[in-house]
C-alpha positions as CSV (number, residue, x, y, z in Angstrom):
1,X,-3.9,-18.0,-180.8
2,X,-0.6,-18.0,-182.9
3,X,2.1,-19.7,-181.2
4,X,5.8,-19.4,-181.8
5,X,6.3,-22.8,-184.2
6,X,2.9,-20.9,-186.3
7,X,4.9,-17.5,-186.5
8,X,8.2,-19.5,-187.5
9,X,6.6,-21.7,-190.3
10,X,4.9,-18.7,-191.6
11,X,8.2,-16.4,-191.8
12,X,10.2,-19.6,-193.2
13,X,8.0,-20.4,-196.1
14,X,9.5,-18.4,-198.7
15,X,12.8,-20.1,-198.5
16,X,11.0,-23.8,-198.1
17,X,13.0,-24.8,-194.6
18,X,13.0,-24.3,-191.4
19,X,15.0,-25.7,-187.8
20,X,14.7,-29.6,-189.1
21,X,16.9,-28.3,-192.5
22,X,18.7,-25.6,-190.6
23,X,19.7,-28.5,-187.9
24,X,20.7,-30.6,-191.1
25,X,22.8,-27.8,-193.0
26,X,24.5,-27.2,-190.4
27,X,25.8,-30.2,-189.4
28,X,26.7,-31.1,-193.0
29,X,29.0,-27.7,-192.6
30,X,26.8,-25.4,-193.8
31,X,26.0,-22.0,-192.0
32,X,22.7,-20.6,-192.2
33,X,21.8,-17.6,-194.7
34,X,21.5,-14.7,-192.9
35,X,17.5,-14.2,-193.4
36,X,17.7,-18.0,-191.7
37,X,19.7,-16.6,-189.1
38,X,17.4,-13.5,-188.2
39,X,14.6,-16.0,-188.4
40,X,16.1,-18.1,-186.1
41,X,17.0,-15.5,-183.3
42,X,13.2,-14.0,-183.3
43,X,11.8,-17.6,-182.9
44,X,14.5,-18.0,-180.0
45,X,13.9,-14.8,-178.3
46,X,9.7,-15.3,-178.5
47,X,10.7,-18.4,-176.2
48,X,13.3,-17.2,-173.7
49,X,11.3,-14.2,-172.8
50,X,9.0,-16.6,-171.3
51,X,11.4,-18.3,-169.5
52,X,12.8,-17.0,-165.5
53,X,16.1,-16.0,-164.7
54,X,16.4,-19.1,-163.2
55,X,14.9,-21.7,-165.4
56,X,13.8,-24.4,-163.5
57,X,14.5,-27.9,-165.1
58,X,13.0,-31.5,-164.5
59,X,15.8,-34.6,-164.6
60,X,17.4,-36.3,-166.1
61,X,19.0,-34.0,-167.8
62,X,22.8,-33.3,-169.0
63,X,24.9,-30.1,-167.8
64,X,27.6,-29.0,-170.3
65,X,30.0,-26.4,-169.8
66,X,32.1,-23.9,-172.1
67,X,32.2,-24.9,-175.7
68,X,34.0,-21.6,-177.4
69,X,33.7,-22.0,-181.1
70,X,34.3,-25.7,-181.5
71,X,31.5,-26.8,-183.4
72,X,33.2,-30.7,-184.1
73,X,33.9,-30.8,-180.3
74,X,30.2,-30.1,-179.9
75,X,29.0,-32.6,-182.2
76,X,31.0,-35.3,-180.7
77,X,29.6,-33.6,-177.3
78,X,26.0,-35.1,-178.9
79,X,27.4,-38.1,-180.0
80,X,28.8,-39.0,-176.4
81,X,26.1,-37.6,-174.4
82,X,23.2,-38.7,-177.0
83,X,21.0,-36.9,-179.4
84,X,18.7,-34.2,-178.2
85,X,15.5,-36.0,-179.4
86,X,16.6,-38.7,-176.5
87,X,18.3,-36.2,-173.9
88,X,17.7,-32.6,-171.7
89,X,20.5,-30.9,-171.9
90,X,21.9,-27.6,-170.2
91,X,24.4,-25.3,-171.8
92,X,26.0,-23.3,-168.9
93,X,27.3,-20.5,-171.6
94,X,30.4,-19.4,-173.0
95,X,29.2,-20.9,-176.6
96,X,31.4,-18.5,-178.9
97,X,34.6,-16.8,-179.1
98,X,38.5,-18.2,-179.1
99,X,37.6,-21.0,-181.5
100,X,37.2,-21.9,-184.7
101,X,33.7,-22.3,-185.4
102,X,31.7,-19.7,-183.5
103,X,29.3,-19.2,-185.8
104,X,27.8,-22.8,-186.5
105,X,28.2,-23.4,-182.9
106,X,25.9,-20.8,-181.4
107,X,23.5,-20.9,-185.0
108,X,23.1,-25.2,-184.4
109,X,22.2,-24.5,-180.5
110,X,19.4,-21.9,-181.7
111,X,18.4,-24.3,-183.8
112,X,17.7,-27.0,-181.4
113,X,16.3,-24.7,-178.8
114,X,14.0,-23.6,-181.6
115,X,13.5,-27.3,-182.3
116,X,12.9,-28.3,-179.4
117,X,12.5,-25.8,-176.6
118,X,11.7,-27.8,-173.6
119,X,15.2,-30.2,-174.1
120,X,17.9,-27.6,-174.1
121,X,18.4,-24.4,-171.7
122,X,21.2,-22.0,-172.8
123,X,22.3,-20.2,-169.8
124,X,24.5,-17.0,-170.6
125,X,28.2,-16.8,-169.9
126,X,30.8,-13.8,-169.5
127,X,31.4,-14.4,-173.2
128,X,28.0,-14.0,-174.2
129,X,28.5,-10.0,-174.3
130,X,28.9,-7.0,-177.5
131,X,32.5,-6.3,-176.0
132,X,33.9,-9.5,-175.4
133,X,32.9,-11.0,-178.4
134,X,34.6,-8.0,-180.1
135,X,37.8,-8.8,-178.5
136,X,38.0,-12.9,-178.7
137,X,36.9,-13.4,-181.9
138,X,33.1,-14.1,-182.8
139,X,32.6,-10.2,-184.1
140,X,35.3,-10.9,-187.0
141,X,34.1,-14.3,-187.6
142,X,30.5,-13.3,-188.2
143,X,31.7,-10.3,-190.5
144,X,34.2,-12.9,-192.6
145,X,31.7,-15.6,-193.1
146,X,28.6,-13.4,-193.8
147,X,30.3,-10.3,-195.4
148,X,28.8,-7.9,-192.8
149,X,28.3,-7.3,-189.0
150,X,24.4,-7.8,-189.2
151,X,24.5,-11.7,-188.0
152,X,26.4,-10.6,-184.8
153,X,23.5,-8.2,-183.9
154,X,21.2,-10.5,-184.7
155,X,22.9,-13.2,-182.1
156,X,24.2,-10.6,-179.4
157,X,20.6,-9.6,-178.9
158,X,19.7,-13.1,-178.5
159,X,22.4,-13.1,-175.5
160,X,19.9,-10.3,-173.9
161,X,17.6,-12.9,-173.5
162,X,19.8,-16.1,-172.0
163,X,18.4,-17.3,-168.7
164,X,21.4,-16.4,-166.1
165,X,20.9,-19.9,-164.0
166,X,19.1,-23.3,-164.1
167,X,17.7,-25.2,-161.0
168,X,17.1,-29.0,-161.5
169,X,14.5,-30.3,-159.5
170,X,15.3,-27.4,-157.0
171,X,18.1,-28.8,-155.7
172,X,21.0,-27.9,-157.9
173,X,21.9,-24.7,-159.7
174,X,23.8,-23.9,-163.0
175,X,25.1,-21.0,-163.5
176,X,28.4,-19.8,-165.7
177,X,30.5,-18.3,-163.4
178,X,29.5,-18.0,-159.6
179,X,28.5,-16.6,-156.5
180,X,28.1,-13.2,-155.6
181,X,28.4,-11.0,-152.7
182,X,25.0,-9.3,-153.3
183,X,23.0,-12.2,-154.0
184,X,22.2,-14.6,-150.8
185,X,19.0,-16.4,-152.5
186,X,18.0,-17.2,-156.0
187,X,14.9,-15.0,-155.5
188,X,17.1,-12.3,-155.7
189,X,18.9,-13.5,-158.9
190,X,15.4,-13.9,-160.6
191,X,14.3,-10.0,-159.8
192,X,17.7,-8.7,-162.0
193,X,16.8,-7.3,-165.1
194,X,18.5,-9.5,-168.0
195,X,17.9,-7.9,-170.7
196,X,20.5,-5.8,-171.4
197,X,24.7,-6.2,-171.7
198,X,26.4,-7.7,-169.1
199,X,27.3,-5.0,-166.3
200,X,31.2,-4.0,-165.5
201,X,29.7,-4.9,-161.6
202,X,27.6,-5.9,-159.3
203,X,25.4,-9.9,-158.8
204,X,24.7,-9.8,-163.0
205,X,28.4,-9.2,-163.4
206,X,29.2,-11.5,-160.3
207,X,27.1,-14.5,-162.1
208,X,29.2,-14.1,-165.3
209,X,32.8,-14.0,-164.2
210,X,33.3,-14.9,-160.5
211,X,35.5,-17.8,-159.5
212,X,35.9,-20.8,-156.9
213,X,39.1,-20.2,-154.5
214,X,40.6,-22.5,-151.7
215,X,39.3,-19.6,-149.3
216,X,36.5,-19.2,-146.7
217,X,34.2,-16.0,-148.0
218,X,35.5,-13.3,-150.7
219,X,38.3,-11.9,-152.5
220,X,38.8,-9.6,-155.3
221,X,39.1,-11.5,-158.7
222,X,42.3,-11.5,-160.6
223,X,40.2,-11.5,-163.5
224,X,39.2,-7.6,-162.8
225,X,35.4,-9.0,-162.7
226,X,33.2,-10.5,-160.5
227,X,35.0,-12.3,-157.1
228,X,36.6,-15.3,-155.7
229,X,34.6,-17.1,-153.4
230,X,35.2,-19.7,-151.1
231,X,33.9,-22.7,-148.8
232,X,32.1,-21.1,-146.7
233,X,29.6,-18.9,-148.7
234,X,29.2,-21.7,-150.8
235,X,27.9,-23.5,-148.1
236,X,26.0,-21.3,-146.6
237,X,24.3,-20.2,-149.9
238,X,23.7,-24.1,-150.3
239,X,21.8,-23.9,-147.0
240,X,19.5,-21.3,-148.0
241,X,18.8,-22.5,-151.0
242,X,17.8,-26.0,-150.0
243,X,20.5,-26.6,-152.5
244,X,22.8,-30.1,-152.8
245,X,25.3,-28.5,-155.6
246,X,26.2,-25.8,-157.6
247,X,27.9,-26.9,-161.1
248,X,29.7,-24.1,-162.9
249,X,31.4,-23.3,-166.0
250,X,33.8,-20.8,-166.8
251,X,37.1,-22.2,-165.8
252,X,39.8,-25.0,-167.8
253,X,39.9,-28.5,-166.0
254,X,42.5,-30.5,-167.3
255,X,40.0,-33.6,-166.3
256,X,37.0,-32.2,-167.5
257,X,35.4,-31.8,-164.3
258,X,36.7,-30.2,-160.8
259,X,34.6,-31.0,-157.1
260,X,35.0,-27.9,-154.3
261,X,34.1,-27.3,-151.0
262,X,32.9,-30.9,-149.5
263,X,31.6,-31.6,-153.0
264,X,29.0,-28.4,-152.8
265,X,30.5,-27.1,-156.2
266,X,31.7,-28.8,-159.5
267,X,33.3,-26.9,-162.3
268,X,32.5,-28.8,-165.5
269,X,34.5,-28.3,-169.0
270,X,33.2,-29.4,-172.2
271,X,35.8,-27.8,-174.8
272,X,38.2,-30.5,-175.1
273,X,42.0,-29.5,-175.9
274,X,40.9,-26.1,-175.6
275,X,42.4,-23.6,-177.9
276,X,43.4,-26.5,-180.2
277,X,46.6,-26.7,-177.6
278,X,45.3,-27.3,-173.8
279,X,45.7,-31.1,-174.1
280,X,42.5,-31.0,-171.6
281,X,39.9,-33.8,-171.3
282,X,36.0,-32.1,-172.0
283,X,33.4,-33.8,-169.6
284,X,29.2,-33.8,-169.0
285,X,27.4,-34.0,-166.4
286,X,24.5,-36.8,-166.4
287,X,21.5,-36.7,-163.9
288,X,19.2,-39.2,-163.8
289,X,15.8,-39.5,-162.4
290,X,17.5,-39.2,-158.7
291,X,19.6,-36.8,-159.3
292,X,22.5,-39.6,-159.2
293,X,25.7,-38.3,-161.2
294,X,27.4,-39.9,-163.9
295,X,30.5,-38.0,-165.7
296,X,31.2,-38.2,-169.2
297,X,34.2,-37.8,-170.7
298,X,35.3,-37.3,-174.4
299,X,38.7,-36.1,-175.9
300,X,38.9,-33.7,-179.4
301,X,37.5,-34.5,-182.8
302,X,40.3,-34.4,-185.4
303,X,38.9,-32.5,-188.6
304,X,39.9,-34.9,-191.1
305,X,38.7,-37.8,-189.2
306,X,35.4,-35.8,-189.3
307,X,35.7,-35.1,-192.8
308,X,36.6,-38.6,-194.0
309,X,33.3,-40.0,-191.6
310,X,31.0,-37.6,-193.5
311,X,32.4,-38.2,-197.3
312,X,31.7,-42.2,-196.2
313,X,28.2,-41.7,-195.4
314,X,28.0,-39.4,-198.2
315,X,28.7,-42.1,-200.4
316,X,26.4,-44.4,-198.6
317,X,22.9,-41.7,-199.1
């Protein structure tokens, strides 16, 4: 039987790499061509189709939240939180738009979940959608750098495919945005149909964009999608659940990291001075064996700083 590394291999051999020199380019500032971008995306989507809605996940593992387009902020992410050889990780979505660097961003995870598939889950966020990304940014990024729209398709379709939540050891869920009035227990989020673009309503929607509010149950969302919700469907969805926490995404913390409701919720941030202006902390969120917590924090990588490190060990190769 042919597995997804055998298919990979066999489409990559004309060009003489694959995910180990993709990984490498990429971080040496290179973006991928775009037949190594295509390439990538079909190896990706053979091996989120066979993953659920709600992807369970063993600890320890690390849960990172929006990284929008900065690709220096993500490798200093690594840095703090350790390679992915060593460490499980959990992207809670929002990987492109607003920033810089869109493009090596969302190529580099690919190419670690193609790498290694069973140490990073990429869970979709609001921005992971056709018409945001043709609003914020990652639409004219991919047509400057590659000269044509056809590397967007290639990586919208791959958002199809993005598990929507990620339970660790059953007891605490990711997802990007929140709660939904529809959706009381996480079998009903893994019967929605995922594959397709985000819906303008309704628990996919709700997933993607709703937010935490110093309320008790729902209100409508100043955001024009998904809801606010509050303490006390938190809790209860908790109870249901057999769930200790929910840790979300989707919203700026100025310290990285934000505990709701009795500690039942944490928002966690991971694009540090966001927008290149924010002044914001980013922070991760470690789990170990027991499920015991351990934030860490890291501030922005200053280009030059990054340049001047990799002309150093340039010279030292």
């Amino acid at each position: 039987m042919t597995s997804v590394n055998d298919v990979a291999l066999e489409e990559v051999k004309p060009s003489g790499s694959g995910p180990d020199q993709w990984i490498e380019n990429l971080r040496n500032g290179k973006v991928l061509s775009e037949l190594e971008l295509k390439q990538v995306c079909e190896m990706v989507k053979l091996l989120l189709i066979e993953e659920s809605n709600v992807q369970p996940v063993s600890s320890p593992v690390t849960v990172c939240g929006d990284i929008h387009g900065q690709f220096f902020d993500l490798l200093e992410l690594f840095r703090c939180g350790g390679e992915i050889q060593d460490t499980n990780y959990i992207f809670m979505g929002d990987f492109v738009d607003r920033g810089h660097n869109s493009v090596e961003t969302f190529e580099l995870l690919l190419c670690l979940k193609a790498r290694y598939p069973d140490r990073i889950t990429l869970l979709r966020g609001n921005h992971e959608c056709r018409q945001i990304t043709q609003v914020y940014g990652f639409y004219e990024e991919c047509v400057r750098k590659y000269g044509n729209a056809n590397p967007w398709k290639y990586c919208t379709d791959v958002f199809d495919y993005l598990n929507l939540a990620a339970i660790i050891d059953g007891r605490v869920l990711c997802v990007h945005g929140g709660l939904s009035p529809e959706l009381r227990t996480l079998d009903q989020i893994r019967t929605i149909e995922r594959q397709q673009e985000i819906p303008h309503e309704g628990s996919f929607c709700d997933l993607m964009w709703s937010d935490p509010e110093d309320i008790e149950t729902w209100a409508m969302s100043p955001r024009g999608a998904g809801y606010l919700f509050g303490a006390k469907v938190t809790q209860e969805f908790n109870q249901i659940n057999g769930l200790d926490l929910i840790c979300r995404a989707h919203q700026l913390v100025q310290e990285g990291y934000k505990y709701m409701f009795d500690n039942s919720l944490v928002t966690v941030w991971s694009a540090p001075n966001y927008c290149y202006r924010c002044g914001n902390v980013a922070a991760i969120l470690s789990f170990d064996e027991n499920l015991e917590r351990d934030f860490k924090l890291f501030r922005e990588v200053w280009l030059l700083d990054f340049v001047l490190f990799n002309e150093i060990v340039l010279c030292m190769i």
